[in-house]
C-alpha positions in Angstrom: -122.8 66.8 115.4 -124.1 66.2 119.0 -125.7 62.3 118.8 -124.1 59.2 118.8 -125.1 58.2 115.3 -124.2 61.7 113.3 -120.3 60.9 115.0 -120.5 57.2 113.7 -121.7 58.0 110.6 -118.7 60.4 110.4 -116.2 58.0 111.6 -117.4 55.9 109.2 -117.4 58.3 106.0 -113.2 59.2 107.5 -110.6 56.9 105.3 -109.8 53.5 107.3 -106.2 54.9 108.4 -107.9 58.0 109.6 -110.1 56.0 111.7 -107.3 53.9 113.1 -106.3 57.4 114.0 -108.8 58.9 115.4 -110.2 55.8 117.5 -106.4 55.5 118.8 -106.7 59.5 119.7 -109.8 58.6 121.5 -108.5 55.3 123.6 -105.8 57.4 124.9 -108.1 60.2 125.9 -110.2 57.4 127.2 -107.2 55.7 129.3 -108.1 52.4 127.0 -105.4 50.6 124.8 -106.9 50.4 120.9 -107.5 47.4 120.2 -104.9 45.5 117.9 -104.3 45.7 114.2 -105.3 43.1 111.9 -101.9 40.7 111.7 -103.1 39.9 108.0 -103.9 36.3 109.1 -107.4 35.2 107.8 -110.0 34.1 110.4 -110.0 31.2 108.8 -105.7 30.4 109.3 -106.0 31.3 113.2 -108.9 28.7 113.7 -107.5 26.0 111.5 -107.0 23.9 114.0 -110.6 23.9 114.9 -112.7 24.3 112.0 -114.7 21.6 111.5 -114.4 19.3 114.5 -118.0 19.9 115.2 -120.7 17.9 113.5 -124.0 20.1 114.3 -126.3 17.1 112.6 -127.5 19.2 109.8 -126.6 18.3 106.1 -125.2 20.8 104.1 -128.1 23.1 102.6 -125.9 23.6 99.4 -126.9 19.8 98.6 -130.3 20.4 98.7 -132.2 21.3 95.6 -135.0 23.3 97.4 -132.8 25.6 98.7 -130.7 26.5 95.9 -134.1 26.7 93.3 -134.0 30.5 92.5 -129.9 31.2 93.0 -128.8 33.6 90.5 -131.9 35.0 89.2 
């Protein structure tokens, strides 16, 4: 394992506490602090507040027929 992709691929293939381990082991050999642990909040509860206040001007493509013709074939 010498390049950058055969060590992600083997992070990846690790079990997720094992990665939390080994990219903690790797911060602290870097000088870095990991970054934080999901607090089990959604994306969606921490931006509550904000979802939505923007209107972009487009009309939602789920309304239009052309763009659902085909779904679920």
């Amino acid at each position: 394992m010498n390049s950058l992709p055969e060590i992600e691929a083997a992070a990846d293939a690790l079990p997720v506490d094992q990665q939390w381990e080994l990219l903690n082991y790797l911060t602290a050999k870097l000088g870095q602090s990991a970054p934080p642990r999901s607090s089990g909040i959604s994306l969606h509860e921490q931006m509550n507040d904000v979802c939505g206040i923007i209107d972009s001007g487009i009309p939602d493509l789920a309304s239009n027929k052309l763009y659902l013709k085909g779904l679920g074939r």
